[in-house]
N, C-alpha and C positions, 0 to 999 in steps of 0.2 A: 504494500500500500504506500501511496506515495504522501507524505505528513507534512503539511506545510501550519506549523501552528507558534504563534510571538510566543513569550515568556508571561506578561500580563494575559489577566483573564477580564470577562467580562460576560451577562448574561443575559438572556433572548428569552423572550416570549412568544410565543405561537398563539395566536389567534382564528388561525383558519378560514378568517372571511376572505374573500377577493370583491374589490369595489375598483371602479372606475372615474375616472377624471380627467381632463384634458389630455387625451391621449396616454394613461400611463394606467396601470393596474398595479394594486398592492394586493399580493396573495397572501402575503401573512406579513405580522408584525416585522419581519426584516427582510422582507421579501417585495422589492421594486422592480417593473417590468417597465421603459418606457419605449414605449411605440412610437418611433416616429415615421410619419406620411408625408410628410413634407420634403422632396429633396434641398430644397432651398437652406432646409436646417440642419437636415442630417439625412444617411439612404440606410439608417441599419437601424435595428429594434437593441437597446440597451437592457443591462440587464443586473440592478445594483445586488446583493446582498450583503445584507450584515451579521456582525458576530462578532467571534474571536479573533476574525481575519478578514476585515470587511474586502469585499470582492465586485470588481467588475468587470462583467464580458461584453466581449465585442465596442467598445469606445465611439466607435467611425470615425469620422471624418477629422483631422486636426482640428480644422478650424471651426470645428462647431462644437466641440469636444464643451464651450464654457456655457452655450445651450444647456448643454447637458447639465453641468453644474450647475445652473441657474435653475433647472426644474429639481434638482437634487435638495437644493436650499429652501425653496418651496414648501420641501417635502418633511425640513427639520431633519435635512442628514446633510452631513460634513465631506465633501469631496475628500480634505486633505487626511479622513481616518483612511481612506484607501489603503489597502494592502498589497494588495494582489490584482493584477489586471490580466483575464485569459480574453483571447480570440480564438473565436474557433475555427479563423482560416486567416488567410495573410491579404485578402486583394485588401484594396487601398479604404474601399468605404465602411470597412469593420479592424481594421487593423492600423490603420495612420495617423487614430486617433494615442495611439501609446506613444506618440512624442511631445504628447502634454508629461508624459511622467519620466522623461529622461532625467531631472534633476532632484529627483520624489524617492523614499523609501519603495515605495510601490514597487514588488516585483515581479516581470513581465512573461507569460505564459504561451507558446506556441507548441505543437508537436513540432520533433525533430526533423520530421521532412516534411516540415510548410519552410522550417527555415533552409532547407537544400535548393526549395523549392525559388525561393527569393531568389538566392544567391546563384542558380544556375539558368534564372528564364526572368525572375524583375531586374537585376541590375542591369544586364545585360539591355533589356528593355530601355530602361533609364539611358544608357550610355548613348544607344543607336537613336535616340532623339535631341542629343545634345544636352540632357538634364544630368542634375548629379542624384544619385541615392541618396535620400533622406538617410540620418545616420541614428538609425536605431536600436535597440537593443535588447536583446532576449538573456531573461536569467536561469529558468527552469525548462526543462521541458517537459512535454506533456506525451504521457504511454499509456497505452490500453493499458487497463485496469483501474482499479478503487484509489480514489483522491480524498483525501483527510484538510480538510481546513478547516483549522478549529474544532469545534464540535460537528459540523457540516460533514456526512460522507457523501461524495459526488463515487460515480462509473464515468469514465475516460472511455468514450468510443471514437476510436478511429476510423471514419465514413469520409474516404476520399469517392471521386466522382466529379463534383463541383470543383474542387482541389485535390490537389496529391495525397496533402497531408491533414484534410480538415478533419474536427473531427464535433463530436458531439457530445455535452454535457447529460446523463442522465440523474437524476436525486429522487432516488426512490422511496424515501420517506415521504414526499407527496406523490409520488408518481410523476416529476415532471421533468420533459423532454427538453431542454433548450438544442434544436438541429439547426441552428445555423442554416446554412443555406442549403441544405442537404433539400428536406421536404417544407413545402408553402402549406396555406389553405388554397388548395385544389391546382396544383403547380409543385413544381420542383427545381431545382436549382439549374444553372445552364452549365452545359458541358461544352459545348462552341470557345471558349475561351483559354488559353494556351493553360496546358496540364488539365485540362478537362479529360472524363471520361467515362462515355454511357454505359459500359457494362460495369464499372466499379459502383456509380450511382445505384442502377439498381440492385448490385448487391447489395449494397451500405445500408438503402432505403426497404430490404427485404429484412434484414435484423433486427433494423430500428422497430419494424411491423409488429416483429415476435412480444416487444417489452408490454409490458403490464403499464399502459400511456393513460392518465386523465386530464392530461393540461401540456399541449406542446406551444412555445414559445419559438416560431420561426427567428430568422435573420433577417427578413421585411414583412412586412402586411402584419393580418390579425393574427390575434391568439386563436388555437384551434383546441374548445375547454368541452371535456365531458369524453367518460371511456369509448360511447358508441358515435361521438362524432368523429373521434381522434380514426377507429377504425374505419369508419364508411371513406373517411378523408382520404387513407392507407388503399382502401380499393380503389376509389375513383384515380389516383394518382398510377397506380399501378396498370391500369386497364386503359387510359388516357394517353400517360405518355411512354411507359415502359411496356408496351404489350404483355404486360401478365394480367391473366385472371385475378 
């Protein structure tokens, strides 16, 4: 198990409602979902929690990164307790927002081949357009199996397809999926885009199928909440764009 947990503690309550509000869901007392629709603000769904090791996935975009803070503050939580920031894949509108926390405790989470992935098809990218690589930084990395923060136990799946190396958050204490760009509400992630690839996809998205799901939190659009919409979601995706039954 991979254990990421400070020396101070600190204690959480669960609540178990989910309510909505300008675009953001709180599933439980330390548990932030924020949706954004708007590209002009951001193109990826954030995803705070708190605890022992306050966390955030997927950030986006840099420069909208203080949006995000700005609805965080809102909300009576503290950007600067951040701990830990995972992504669950590297393209630019979920992963470039971690150059808000180059100078930050905060430490930063990709699988090991999203970061191969960078370095042997984005820089390269960057170079052949006359830009330079943003200069980022990865501290831990991320492997299939059980992740420990804090009191929080997460499952580490790795679901390339959309990317190499993406992968997917599972927290089985509520049953919830954070897939990344893996699977949408009624859509799926593209595989057109360099390291893309449709038979990895729908393998990734056949596994994800199997979990015991009542609340998946894509990487854009809505939440997809309740066990039997989570599954009809699972068929139509399936039947749609993967030819399986």
């Amino acid at each position: 198990m991979q254990n990421f947990l400070p020396p101070e503690s600190s204690r959480y309550k669960v609540d178990g409602r989910i309510t909505k509000e300008h675009n953001r869901m709180r599933v439980t007392e330390h548990l932030y979902v924020y949706l954004w629709d708007n590209p002009r603000e951001n193109n990826c769904n954030s995803i705070f929690i708190d605890g022992k090791v306050p966390l955030l996935i997927d950030p986006g975009h840099h420069q909208h990164v203080p949006d995000l803070f700005s609805r965080m503050i809102k909300d009576g939580l503290d950007p600067n307790s951040i701990m830990a920031v995972i992504c669950t894949h590297a393209h630019p509108d979920h992963f470039e927002g971690t150059l808000a926390f180059r100078n930050t405790r905060a430490k930063i989470a990709i699988s090991q081949q999203e970061e191969k992935f960078i370095e042997t098809v984005g820089r390269p990218m960057y170079t052949q357009q006359g830009m330079t690589m943003p200069d980022y930084r990865v501290d831990f990395y991320l492997a299939q199996g059980d992740l420990l923060l804090g009191k929080h136990e997460f499952q580490v799946l790795l679901t390339p397809g959309h990317s190499p190396g993406g992968i997917c958050l599972y927290w089985p204490r509520y049953k919830l999926l954070i897939s990344g760009d893996v699977i949408f509400m009624q859509s799926v992630g593209r595989v057109d885009l360099p390291g893309g690839n449709a038979k990895a996809l729908r393998e990734s998205i056949d596994r994800l199928s199997r979990l015991p799901v009542e609340l998946v939190i894509p990487g854009h659009g809505s939440a997809i909440q309740g066990a039997q919409t989570v599954q009809r979601n699972f068929q139509f995706v399936r039947k749609a764009f993967l030819n399986r039954p």
